[in-house]
C-alpha positions in Angstrom: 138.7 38.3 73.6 140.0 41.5 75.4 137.2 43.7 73.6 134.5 40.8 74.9 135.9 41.2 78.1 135.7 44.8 78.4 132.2 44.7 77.2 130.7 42.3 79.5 132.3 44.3 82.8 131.0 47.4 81.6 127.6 45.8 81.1 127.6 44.1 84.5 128.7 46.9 86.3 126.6 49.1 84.7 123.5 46.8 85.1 124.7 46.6 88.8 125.1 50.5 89.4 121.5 51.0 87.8 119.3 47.8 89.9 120.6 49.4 93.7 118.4 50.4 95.4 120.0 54.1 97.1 118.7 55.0 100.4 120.5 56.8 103.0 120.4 56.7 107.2 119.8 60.1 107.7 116.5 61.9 108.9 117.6 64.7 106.6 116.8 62.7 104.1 113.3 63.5 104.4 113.5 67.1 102.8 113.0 67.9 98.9 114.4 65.4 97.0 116.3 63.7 99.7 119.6 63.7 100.9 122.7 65.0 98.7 126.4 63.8 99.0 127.8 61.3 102.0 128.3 58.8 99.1 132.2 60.4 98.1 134.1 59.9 95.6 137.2 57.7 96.8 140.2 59.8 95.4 138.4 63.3 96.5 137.3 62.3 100.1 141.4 62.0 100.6 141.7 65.3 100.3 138.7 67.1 102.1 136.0 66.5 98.9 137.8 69.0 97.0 136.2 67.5 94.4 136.4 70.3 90.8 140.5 70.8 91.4 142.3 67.9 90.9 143.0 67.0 87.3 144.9 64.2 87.0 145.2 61.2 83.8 145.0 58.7 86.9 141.4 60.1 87.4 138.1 60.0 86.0 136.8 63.3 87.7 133.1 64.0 86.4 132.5 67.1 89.5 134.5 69.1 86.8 133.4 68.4 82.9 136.4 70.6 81.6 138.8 67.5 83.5 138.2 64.9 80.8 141.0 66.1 78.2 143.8 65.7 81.0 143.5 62.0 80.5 147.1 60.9 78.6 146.9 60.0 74.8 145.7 56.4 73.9 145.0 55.9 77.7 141.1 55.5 78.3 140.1 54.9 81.7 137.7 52.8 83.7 136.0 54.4 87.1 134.3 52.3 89.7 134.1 53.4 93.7 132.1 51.9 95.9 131.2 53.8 99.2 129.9 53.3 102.9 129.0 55.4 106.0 128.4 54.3 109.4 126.7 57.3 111.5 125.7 56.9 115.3 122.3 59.0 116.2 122.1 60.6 119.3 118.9 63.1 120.5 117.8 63.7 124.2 119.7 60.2 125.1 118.8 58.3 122.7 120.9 56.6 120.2 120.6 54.8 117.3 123.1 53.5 114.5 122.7 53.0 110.7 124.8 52.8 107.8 124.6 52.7 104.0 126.8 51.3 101.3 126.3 51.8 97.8 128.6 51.9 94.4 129.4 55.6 94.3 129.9 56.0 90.5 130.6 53.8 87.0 132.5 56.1 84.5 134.6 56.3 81.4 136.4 58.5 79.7 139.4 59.1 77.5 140.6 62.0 74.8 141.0 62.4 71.4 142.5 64.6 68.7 144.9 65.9 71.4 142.0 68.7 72.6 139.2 67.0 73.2 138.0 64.7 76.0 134.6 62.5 76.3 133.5 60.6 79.4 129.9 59.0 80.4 128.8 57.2 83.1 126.4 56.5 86.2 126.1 57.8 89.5 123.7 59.0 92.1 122.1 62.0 92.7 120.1 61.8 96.1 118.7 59.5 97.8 116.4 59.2 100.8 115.7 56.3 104.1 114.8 57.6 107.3 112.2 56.0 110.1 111.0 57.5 113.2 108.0 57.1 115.2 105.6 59.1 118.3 103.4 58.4 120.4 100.2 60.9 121.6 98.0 60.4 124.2 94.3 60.5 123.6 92.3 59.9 126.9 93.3 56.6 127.9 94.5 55.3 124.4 97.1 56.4 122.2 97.8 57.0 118.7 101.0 55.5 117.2 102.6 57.7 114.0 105.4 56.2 112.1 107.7 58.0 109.4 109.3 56.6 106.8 111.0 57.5 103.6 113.6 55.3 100.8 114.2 55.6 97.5 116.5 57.3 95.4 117.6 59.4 92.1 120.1 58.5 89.5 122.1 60.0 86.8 123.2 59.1 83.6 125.6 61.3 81.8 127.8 62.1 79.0 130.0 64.5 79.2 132.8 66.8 76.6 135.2 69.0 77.3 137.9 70.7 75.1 140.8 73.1 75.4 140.5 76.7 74.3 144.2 77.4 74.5 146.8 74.8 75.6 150.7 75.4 75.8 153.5 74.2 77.8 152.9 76.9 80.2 149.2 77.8 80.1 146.2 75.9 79.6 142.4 77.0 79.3 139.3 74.2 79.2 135.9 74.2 79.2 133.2 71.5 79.6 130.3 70.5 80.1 128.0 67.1 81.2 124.5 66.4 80.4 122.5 63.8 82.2 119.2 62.0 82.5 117.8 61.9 86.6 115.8 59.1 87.1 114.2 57.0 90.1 111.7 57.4 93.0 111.9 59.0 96.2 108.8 58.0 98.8 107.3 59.5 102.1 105.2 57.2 103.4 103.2 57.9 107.0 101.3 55.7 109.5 99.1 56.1 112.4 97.4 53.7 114.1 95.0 53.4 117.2 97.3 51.7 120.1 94.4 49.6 122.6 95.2 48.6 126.0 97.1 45.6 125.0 100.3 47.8 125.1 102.1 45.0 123.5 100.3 44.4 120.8 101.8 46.1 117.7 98.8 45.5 115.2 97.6 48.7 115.0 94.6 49.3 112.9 94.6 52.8 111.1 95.5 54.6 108.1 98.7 55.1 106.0 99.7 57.3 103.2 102.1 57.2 101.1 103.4 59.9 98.3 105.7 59.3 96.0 108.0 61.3 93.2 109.1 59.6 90.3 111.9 62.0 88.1 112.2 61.4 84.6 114.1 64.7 83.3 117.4 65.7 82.0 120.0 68.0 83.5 123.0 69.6 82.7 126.4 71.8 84.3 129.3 72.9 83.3 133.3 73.0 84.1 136.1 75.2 83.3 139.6 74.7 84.3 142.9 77.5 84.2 145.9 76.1 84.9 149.4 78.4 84.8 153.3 77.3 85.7 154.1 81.3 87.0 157.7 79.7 87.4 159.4 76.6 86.8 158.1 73.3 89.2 155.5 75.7 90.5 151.8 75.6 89.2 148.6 77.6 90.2 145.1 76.1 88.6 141.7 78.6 89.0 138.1 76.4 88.7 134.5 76.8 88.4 131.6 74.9 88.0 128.2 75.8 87.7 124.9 73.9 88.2 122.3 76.3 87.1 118.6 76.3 88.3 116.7 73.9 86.3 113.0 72.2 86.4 113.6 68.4 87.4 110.3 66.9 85.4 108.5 63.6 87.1 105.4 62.5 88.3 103.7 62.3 91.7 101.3 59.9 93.1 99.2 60.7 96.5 97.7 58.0 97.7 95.6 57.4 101.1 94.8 53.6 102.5 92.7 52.0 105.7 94.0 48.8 107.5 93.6 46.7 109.9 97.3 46.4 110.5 99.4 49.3 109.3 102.4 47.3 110.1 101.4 44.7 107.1 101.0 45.9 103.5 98.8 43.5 102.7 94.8 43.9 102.9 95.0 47.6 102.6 91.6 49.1 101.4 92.1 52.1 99.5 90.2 55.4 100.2 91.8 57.4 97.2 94.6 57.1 94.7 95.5 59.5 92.3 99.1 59.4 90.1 97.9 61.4 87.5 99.8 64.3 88.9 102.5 65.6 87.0 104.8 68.8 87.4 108.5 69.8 88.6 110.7 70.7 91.2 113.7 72.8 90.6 116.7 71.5 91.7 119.5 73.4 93.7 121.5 76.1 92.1 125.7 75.6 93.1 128.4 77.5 92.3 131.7 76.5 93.2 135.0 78.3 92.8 138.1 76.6 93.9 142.6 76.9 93.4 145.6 74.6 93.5 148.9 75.1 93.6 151.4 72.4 92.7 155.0 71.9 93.4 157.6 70.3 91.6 161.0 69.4 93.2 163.9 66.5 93.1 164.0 64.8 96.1 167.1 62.7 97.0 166.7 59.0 97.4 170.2 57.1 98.5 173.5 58.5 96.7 172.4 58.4 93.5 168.9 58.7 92.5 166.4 61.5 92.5 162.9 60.8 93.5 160.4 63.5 90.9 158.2 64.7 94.2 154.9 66.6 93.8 153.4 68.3 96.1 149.4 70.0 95.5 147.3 72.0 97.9 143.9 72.4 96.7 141.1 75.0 98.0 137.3 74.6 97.2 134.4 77.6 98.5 130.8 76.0 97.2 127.9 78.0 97.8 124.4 76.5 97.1 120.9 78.1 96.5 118.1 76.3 98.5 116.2 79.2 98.7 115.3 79.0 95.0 114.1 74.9 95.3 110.3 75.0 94.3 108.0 72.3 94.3 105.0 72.3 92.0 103.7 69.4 93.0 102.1 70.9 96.4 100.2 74.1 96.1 100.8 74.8 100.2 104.5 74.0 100.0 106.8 76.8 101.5 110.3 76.9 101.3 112.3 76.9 104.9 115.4 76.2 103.5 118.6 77.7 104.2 121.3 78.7 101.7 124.5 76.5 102.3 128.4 77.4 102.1 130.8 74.5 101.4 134.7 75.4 102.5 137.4 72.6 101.5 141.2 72.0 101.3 143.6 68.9 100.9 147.2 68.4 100.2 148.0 65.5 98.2 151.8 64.0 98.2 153.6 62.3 95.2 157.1 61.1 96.2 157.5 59.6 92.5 155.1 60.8 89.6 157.0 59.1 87.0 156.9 56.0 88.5 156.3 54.0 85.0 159.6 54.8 84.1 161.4 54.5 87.5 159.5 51.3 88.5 162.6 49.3 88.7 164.4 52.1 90.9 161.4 53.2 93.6 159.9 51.4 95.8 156.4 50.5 96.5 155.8 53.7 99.0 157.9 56.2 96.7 154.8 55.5 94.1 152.2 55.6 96.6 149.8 58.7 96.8 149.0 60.0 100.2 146.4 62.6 100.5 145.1 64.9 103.7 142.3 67.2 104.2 139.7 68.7 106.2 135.5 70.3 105.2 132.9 72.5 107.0 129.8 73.3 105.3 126.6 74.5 106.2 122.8 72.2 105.9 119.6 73.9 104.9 117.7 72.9 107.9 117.1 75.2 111.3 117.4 72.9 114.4 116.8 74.7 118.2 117.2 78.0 115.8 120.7 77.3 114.7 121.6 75.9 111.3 122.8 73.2 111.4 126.7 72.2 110.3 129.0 69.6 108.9 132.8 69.0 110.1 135.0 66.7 108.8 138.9 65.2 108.4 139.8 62.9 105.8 142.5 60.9 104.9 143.4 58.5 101.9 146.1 56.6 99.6 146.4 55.8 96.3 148.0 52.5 94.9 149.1 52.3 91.4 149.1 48.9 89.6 152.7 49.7 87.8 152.2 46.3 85.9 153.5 46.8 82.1 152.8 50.7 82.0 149.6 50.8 82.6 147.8 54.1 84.7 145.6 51.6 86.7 145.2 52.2 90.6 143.5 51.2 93.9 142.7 54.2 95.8 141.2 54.1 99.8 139.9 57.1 101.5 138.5 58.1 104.5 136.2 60.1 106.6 135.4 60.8 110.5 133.2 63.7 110.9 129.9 64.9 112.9 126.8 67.1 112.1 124.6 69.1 114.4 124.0 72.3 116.1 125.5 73.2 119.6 122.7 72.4 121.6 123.9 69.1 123.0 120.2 67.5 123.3 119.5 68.4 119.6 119.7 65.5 117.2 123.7 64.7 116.5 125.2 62.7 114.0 129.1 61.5 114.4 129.9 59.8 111.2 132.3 57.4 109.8 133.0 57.1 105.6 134.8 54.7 103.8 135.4 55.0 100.3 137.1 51.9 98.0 138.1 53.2 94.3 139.4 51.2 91.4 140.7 52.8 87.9 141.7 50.6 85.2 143.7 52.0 82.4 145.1 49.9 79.4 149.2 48.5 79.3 151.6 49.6 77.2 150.0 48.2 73.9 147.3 50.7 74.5 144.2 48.7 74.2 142.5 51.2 70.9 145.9 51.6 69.3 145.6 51.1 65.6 147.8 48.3 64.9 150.3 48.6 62.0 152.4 46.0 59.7 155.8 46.4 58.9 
């Protein structure tokens, strides 16, 4: 019954993760492929998206493929966060509010023969929704364009990782995940003829729409040094790498004539071709990042000692827009701006061995309390200043200490802003919230081989 039960959630969910339809609020959205990231992963979004140091066997974390053979023996592990973000618009005086909420990730993973570690799972890659409209005067009429843009890009993956050297003291990994991008992304423009009737929204006119739908596979890779230089105190060096690589898909371009651009039905096309096919490239990233953990007693009434942990992780992410190419358009030109990405959270653990000490702690002592701050960089030019990102995050993590198992709730959260300092230019004050839920197996470890005495 247990097995059934496991099998039907991962179906569901996974059937879930797959049928939502990703857009996104932003008018960034409307570049290349659409928008990257605001969807964070619960646990990292704690601690300022430091996303490729934290290696933990409470945590699925798929940023960095070399992660999965931390996971503790016998103790696969179930990954589900579901994430929202509600941003207030502001340009010239005008203001405007959207949000999004989508399921961040679906992911698995657990290790075998002591060295190795698999995971595979779902999550999204970009993801595009934007609208925006203008007015220009011709004579004494008026031509009405609207801008629009949804859709969005999954990925499946599988990922492997495996230890090239693991003591008590030192430990070396390497992985790697390989996934399949898949969905569609659509730009869709309308301009109609506004008549004197100023209040009459029927406009008669033209609309075109292009679309790109990705089918093509994709791959990066993880590896992970961790080092104790002295007793209680450890230091961990990262990398990841997401090499340039040609995203494969199709495009369609087509061109219609209504009498109401405002209604999809009764458009008359004038052409139509989705015969097109070709690539874009996607954007090269390298990120580097460092922890440092600390170990100490911590005293709790006369008695007891409380096993404390204290980690301060450190993230630099540099990405290569310059290098995105799309073949689809013979008159595209690249504007884009390389981005940096600079991150760092502290994450508190007043009891890490709280299975044991369940009876002894309380609630708080096994709680997880994470802090953390970001500033990265956009690709776009606004008023000639690229534009920026700032943010402070905050988060905790609940552990469901119900007959040993490793299962946990885990809230984080985000206030931040994006723009340039040119007050009138388009600014974007944000607000994330980020709801995580891990479930791990009890203490009869669900795919233990059972033995008779």
């Amino acid at each position: 019954m247990r097995k059934l039960s496991v099998a039907l959630f991962i179906f569901l969910i996974g059937n879930l993760a797959i049928a939502q339809s990703l857009t996104s609020n932003s008018p960034y959205s409307s570049f290349g492929l659409g928008e990257f990231g605001g969807l964070d992963h619960t646990v990292f979004s704690g601690i300022g998206n430091t996303n490729i140091t934290l290696q933990d066997s409470t945590v699925v974390n798929f940023y960095n493929p070399s992660s999965y053979n931390t996971l503790a023996k016998g103790q696969p592990l179930f990954s589900l966060g579901v994430s929202s973000r509600i941003s207030d618009y502001s340009e010239n005086g005008v203001s405007e509010r959207g949000s999004i909420t989508g399921i961040q990730h679906f992911a698995i993973a657990f290790p075998f023969a002591r060295n190795y570690g698999l995971a595979f799972g779902l999550k999204p890659y970009s993801r595009r929704g934007y609208e925006f409209s203008t007015r220009t005067a011709v004579d004494e009429d008026s031509i009405y364009h609207n801008y629009s843009g949804s859709g969005g890009i999954n990925e499946g993956f599988i990922g492997f990782s495996a230890n090239l050297l693991n003591t008590r003291n030192t430990r070396l990994s390497i992985g790697g995940n390989l996934g399949y991008l898949f969905g569609t992304v659509i730009n869709t423009r309308k301009s109609g003829l506004i008549n004197s009737n100023i209040n009459n929204n029927d406009y008669a006119g033209g609309v075109a729409n292009k679309s790109l739908r990705v089918g093509s596979f994709h791959y990066e890779v993880g590896l992970s040094y961790e080092q104790m230089i002295r007793e209680k105190h450890r230091i961990g060096v990262y990398a990841t790498l997401d090499p340039k690589q040609k995203i494969n898909g199709s495009y369609t371009d087509a061109l219609f004539y209504t009498g109401n651009i405002n209604t999809e039905t009764g458009y008359d096309t004038l052409s139509f071709n989705d015969s097109l096919s070709g690539n874009v490239t996607n954007i090269p990233t390298y990120t580097f990042g460092l922890s440092y953990r600390l170990s100490l007693k911590a005293r709790k009434g006369q008695t007891n000692e409380l096993n404390t942990e204290l980690s301060f992780h450190l993230s630099y992410s540099l990405s290569d827009w310059q290098s995105y190419e799309d073949r689809f358009d013979p008159n595209f030109t690249n504007t884009f701006l390389n981005t940096t990405k600079y991150t760092f959270g502290v994450q508190y653990i007043p009891e890490t061995n709280f299975i044991v000490n369940k009876v002894s702690t309380k609630f708080y002592h096994r709680m997880r309390y994470r802090v953390g701050a970001y500033y990265f960089t956009l690709p776009y030019e606004t008023s000639g200043e690229q534009v920026t990102d700032f943010g402070t995050t905050f988060g905790f993590g609940f552990p469901i200490a119900v007959q040993k198992t490793l299962s946990s709730i885990n809230v984080g959260f985000a206030i931040g802003s994006r723009g340039v300092s040119n007050s009138q230019a388009l600014q974007e004050n944000y607000y994330g919230f980020n709801l995580g839920i891990s479930i791990a197996p009890g203490a009869d470890r669900w795919f233990r081989k059972r033995k008779l005495n």
